[in-house]
N, CA, C and O atoms as a CHARMM CRD file, in Angstrom:
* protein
*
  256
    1    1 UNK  N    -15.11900  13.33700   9.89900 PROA 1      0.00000
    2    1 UNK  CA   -15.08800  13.12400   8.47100 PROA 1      0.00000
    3    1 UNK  C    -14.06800  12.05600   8.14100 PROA 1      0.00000
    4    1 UNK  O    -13.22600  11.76700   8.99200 PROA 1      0.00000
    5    2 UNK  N    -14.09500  11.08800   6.26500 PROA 2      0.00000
    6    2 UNK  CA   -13.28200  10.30700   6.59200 PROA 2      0.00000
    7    2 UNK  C    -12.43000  10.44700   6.00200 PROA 2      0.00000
    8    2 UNK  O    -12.18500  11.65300   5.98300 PROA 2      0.00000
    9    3 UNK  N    -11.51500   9.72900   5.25600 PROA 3      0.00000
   10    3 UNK  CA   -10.78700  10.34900   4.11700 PROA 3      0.00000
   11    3 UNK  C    -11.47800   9.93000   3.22800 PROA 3      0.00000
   12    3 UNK  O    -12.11800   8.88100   3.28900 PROA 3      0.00000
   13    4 UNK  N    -11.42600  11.00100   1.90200 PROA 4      0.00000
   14    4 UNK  CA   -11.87900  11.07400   0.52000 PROA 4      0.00000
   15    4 UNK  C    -11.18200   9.88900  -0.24400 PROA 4      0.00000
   16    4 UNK  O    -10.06100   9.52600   0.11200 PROA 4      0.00000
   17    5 UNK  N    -11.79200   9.32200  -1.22200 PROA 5      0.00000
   18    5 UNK  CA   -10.65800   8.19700  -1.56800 PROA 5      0.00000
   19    5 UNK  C    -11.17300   9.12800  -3.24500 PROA 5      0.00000
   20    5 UNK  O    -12.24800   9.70400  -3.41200 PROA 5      0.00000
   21    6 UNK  N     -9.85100   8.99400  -4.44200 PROA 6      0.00000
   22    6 UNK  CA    -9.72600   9.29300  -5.58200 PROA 6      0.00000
   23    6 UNK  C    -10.71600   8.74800  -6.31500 PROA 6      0.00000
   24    6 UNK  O    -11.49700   7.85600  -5.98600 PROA 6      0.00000
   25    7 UNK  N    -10.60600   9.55700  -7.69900 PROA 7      0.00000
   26    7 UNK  CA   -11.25400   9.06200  -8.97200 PROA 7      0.00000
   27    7 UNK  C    -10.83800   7.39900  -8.94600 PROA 7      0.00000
   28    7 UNK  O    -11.56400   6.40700  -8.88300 PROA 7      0.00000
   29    8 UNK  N     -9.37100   7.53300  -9.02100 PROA 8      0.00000
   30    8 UNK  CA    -8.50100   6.05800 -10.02200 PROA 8      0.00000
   31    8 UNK  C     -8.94600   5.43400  -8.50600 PROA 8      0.00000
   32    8 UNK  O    -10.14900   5.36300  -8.75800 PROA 8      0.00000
   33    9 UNK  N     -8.86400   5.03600  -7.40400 PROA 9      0.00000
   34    9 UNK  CA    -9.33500   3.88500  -6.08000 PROA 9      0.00000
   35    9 UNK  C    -10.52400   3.59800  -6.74200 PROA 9      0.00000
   36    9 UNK  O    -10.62600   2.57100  -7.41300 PROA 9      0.00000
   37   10 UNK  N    -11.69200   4.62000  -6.59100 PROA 10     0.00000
   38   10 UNK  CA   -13.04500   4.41000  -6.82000 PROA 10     0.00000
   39   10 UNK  C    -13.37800   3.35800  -7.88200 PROA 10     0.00000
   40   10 UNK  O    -13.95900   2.29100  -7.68500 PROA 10     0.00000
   41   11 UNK  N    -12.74500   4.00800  -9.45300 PROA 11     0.00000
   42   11 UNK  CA   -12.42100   3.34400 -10.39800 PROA 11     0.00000
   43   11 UNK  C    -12.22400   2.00300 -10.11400 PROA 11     0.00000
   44   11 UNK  O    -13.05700   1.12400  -9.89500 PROA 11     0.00000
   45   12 UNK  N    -11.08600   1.96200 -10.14500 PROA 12     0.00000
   46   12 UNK  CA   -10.47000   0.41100 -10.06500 PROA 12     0.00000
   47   12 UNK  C    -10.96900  -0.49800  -9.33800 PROA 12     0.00000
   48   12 UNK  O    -10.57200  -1.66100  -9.40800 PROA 12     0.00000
   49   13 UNK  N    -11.98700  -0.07700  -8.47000 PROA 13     0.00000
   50   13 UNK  CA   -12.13500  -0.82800  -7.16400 PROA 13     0.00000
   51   13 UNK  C    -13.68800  -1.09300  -7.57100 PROA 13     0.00000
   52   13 UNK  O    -14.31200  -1.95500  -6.95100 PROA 13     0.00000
   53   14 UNK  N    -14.32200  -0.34100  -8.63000 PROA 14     0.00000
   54   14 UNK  CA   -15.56300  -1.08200  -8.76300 PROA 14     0.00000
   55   14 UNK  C    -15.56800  -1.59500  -9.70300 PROA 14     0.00000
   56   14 UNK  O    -16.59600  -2.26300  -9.81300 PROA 14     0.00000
   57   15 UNK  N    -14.90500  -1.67100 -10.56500 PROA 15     0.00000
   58   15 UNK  CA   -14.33800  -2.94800 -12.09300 PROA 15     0.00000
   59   15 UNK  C    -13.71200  -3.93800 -11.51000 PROA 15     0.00000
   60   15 UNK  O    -13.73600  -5.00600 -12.12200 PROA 15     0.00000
   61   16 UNK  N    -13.13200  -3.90100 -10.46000 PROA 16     0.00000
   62   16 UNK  CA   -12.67400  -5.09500  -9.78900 PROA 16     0.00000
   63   16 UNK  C    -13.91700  -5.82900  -8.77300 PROA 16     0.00000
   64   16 UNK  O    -13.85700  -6.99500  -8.38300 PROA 16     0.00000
   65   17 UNK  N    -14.98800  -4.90900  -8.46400 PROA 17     0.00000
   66   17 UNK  CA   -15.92300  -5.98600  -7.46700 PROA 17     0.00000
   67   17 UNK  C    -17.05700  -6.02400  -8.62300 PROA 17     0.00000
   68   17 UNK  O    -18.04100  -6.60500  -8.16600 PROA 17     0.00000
   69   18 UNK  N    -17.28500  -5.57200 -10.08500 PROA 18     0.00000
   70   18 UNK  CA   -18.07300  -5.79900 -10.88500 PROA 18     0.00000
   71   18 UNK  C    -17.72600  -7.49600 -11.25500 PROA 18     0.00000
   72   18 UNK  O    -18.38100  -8.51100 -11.02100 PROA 18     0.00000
   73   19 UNK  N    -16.35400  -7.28600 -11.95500 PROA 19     0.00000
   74   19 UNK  CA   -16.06900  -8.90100 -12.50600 PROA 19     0.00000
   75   19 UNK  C    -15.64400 -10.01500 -11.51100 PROA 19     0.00000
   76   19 UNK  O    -15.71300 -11.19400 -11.85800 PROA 19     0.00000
   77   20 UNK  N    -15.19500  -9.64500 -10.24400 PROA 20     0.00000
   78   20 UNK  CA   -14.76400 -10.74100  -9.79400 PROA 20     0.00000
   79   20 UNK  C    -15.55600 -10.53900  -8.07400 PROA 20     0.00000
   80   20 UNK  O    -14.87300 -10.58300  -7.05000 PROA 20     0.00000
   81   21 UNK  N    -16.72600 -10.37100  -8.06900 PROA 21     0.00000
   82   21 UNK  CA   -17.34200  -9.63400  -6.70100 PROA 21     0.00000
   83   21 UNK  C    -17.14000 -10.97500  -6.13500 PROA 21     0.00000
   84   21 UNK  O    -16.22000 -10.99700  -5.31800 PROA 21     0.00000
   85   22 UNK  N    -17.82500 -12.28300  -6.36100 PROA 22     0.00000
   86   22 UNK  CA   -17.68500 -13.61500  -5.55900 PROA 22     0.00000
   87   22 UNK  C    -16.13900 -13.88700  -4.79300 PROA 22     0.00000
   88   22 UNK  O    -16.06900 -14.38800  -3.67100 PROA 22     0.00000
   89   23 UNK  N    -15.17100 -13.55500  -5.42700 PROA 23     0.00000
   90   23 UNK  CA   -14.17300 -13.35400  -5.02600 PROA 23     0.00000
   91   23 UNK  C    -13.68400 -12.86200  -2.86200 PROA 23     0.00000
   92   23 UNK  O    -13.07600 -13.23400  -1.85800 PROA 23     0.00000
   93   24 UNK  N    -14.86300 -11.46400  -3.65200 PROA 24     0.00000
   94   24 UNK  CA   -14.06400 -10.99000  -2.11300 PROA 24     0.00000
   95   24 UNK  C    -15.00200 -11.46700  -1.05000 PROA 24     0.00000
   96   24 UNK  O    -16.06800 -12.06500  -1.19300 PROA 24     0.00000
   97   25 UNK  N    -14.25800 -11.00000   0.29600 PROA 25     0.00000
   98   25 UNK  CA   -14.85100 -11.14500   1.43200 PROA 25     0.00000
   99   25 UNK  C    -14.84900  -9.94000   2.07200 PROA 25     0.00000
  100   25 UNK  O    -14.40900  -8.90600   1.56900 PROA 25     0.00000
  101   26 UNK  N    -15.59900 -10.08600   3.79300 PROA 26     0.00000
  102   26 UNK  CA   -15.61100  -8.38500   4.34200 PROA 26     0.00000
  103   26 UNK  C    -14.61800  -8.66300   4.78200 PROA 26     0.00000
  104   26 UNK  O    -14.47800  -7.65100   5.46900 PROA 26     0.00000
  105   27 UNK  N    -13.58700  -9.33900   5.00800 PROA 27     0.00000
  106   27 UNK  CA   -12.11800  -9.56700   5.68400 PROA 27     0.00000
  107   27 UNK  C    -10.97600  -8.40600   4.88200 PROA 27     0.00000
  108   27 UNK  O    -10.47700  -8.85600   3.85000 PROA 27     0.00000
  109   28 UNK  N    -10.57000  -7.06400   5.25600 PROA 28     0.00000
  110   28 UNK  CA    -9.52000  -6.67500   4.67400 PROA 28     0.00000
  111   28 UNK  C     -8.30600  -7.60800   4.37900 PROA 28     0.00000
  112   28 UNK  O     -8.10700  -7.63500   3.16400 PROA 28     0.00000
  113   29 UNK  N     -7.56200  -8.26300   4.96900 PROA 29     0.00000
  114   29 UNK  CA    -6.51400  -9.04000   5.04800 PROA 29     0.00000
  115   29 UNK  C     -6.71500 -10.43400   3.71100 PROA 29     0.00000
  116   29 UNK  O     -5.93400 -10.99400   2.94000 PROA 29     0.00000
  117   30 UNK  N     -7.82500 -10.51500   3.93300 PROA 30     0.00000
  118   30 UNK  CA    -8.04200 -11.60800   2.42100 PROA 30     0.00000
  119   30 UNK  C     -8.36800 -11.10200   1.29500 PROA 30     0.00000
  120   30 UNK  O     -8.25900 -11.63800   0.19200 PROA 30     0.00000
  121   31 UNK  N     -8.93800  -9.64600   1.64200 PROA 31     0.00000
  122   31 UNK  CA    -9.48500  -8.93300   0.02300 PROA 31     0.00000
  123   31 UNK  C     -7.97500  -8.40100  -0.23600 PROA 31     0.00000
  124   31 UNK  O     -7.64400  -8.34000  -1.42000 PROA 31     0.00000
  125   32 UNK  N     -7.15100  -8.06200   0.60400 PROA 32     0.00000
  126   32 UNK  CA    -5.87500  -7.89100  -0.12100 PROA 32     0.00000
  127   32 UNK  C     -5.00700  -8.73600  -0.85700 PROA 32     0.00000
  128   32 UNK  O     -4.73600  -8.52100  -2.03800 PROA 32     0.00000
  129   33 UNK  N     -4.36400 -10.11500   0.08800 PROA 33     0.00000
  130   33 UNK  CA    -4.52400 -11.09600  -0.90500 PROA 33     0.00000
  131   33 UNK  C     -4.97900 -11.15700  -2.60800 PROA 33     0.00000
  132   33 UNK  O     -4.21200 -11.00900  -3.55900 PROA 33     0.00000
  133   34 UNK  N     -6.45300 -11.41800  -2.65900 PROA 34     0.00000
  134   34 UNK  CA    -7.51500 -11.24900  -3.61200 PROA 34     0.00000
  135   34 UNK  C     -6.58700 -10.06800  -4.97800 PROA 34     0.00000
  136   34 UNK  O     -6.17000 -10.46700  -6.06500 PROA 34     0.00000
  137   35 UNK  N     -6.48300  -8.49700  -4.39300 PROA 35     0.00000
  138   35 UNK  CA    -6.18800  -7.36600  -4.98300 PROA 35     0.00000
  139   35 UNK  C     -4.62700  -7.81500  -5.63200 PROA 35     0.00000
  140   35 UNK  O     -4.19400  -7.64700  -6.77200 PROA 35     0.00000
  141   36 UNK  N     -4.07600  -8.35400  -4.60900 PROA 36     0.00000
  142   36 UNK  CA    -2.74700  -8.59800  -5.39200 PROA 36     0.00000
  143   36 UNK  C     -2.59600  -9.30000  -6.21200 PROA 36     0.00000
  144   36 UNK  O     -1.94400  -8.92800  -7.18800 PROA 36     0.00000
  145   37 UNK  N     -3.22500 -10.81600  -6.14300 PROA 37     0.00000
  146   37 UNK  CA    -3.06600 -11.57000  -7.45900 PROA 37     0.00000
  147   37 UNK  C     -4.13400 -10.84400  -8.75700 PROA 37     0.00000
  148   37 UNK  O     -3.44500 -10.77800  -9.77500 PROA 37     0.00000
  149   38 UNK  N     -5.11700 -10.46700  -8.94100 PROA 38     0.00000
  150   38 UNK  CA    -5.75900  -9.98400  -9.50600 PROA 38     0.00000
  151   38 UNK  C     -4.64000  -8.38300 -10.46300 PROA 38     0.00000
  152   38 UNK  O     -4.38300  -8.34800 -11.66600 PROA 38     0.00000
  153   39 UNK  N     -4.32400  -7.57000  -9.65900 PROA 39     0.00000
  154   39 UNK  CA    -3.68000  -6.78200 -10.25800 PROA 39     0.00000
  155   39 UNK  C     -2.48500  -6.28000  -9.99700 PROA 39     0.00000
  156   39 UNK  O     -2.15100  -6.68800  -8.88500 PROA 39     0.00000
  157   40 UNK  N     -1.48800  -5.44900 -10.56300 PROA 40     0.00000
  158   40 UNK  CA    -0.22400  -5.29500 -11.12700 PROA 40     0.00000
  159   40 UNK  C      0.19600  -3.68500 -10.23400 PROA 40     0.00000
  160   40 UNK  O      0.98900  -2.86100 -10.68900 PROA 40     0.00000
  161   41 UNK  N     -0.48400  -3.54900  -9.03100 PROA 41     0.00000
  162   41 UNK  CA    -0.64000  -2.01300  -8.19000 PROA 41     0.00000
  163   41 UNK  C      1.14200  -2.18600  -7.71600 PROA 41     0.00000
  164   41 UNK  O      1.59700  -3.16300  -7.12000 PROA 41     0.00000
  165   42 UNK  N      1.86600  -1.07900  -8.12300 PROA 42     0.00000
  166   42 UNK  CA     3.23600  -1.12100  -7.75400 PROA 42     0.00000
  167   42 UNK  C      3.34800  -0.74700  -6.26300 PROA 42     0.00000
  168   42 UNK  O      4.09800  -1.25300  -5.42800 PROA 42     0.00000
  169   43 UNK  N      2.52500   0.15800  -6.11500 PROA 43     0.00000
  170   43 UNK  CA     2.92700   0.82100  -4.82100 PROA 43     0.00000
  171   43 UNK  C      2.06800   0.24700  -3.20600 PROA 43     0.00000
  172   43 UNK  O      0.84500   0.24800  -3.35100 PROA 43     0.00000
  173   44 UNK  N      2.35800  -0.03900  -2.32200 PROA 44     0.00000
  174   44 UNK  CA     2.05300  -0.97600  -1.28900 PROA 44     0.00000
  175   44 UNK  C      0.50000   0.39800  -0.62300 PROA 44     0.00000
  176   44 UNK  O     -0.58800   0.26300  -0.06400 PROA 44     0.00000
  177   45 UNK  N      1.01300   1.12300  -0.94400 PROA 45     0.00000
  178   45 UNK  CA    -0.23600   2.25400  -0.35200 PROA 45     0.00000
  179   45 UNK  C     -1.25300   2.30000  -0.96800 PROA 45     0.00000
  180   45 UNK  O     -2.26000   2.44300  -0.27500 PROA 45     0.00000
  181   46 UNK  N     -1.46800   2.19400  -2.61600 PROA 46     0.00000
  182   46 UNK  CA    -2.38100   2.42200  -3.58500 PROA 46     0.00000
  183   46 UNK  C     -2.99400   1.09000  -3.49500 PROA 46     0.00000
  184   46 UNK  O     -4.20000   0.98100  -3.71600 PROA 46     0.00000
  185   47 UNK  N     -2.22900  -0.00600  -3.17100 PROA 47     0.00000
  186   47 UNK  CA    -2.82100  -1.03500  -3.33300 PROA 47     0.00000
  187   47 UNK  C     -3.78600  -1.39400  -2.07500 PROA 47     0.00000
  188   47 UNK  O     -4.75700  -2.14800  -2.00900 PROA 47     0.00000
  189   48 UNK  N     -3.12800  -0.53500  -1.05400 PROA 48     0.00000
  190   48 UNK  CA    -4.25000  -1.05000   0.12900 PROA 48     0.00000
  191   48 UNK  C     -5.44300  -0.06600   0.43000 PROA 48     0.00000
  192   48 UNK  O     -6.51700  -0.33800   0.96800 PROA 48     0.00000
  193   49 UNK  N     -4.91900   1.34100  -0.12600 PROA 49     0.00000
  194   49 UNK  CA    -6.60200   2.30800  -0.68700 PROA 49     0.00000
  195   49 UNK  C     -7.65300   1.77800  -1.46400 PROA 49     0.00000
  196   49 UNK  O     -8.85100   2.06100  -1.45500 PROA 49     0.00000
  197   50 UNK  N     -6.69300   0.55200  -2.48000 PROA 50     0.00000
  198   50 UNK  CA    -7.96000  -0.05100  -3.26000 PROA 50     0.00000
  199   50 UNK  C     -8.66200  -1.16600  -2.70100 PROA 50     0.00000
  200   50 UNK  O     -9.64700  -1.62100  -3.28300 PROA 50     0.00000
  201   51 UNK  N     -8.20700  -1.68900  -1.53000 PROA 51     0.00000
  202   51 UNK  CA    -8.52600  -3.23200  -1.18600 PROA 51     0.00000
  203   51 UNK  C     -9.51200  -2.59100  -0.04500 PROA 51     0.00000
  204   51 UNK  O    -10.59100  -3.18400  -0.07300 PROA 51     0.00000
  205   52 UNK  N     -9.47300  -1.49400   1.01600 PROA 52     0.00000
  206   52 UNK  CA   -10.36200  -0.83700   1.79900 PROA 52     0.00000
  207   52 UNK  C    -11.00000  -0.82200   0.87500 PROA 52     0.00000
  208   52 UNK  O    -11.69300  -1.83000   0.73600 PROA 52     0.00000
  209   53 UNK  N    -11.11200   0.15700  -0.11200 PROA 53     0.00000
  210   53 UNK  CA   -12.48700   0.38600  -0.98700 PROA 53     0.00000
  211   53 UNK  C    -13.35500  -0.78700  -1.49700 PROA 53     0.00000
  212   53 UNK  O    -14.57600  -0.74500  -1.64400 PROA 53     0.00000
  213   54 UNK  N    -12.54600  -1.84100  -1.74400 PROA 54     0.00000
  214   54 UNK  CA   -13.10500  -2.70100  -2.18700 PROA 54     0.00000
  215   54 UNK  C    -13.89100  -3.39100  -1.14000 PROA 54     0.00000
  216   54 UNK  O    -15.07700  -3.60700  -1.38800 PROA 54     0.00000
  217   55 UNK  N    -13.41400  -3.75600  -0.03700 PROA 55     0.00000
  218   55 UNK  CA   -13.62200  -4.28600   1.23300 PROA 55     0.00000
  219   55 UNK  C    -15.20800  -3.18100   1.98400 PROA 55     0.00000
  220   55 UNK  O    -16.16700  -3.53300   2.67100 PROA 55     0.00000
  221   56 UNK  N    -14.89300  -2.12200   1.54300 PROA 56     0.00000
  222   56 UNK  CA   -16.31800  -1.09400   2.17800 PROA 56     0.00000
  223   56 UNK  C    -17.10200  -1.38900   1.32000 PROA 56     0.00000
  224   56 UNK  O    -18.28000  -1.26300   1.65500 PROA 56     0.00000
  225   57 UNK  N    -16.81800  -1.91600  -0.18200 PROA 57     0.00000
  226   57 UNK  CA   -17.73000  -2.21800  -1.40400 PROA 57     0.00000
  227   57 UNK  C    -18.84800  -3.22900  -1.47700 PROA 57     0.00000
  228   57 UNK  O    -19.95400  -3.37100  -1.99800 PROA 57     0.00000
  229   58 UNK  N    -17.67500  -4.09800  -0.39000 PROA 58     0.00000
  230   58 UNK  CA   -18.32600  -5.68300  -0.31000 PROA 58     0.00000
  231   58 UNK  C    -19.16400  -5.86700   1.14000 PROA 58     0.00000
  232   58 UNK  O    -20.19900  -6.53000   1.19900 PROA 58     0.00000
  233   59 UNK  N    -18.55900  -5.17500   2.32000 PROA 59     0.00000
  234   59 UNK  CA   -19.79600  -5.00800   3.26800 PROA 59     0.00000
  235   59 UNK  C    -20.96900  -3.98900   2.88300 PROA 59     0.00000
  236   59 UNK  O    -21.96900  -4.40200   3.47100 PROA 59     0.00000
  237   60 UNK  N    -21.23100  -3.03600   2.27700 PROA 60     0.00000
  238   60 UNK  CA   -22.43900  -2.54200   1.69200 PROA 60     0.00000
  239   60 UNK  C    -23.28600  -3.43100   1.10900 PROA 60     0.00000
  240   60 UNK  O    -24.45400  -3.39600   1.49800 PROA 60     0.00000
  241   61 UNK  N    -22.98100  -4.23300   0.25600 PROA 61     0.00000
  242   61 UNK  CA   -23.07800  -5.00100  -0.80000 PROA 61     0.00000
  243   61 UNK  C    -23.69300  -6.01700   0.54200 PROA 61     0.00000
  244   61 UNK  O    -24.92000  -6.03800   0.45000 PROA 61     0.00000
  245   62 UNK  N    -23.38600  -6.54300   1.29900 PROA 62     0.00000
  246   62 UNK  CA   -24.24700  -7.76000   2.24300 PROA 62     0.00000
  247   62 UNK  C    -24.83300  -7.11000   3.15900 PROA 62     0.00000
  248   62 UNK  O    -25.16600  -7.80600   4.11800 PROA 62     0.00000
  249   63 UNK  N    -25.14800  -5.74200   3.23600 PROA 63     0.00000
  250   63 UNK  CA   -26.05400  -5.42200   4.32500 PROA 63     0.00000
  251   63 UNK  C    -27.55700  -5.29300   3.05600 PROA 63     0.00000
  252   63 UNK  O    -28.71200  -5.33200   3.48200 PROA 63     0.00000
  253   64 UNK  N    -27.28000  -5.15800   1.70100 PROA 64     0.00000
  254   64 UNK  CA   -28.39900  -5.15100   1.45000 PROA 64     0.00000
  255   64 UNK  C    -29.50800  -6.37700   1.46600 PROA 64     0.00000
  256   64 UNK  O    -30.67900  -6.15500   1.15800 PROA 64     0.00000
């Protein structure tokens, strides 16, 4: 099993690949990049739960 990711990851992470999807890539290391200038995440952990999510968002998203 994998880990569960939250309401607020889920959230944030598909308002962020709604408006700015061209943006990311399947590269974690550049969608983080991407997550940081884009938003104001204080904490170094929350911010990289959201950039995985976003990053699993965006390889789904090209296998279709």
């Amino acid at each position: 099993m994998g880990r569960i990711k939250t309401k607020l990851i889920k959230r944030v992470s598909k308002s962020l690949v709604a408006r700015y999807g061209e943006r990311f890539k399947e590269n974690f290391e550049e969608n983080k990049k991407v997550v940081a200038e884009l938003t104001r995440i204080p904490s170094k952990k929350l911010r990289n739960n959201v950039t995985g999510y976003v990053t699993r968002l965006t390889q789904d998203r090209e296998e279709l």
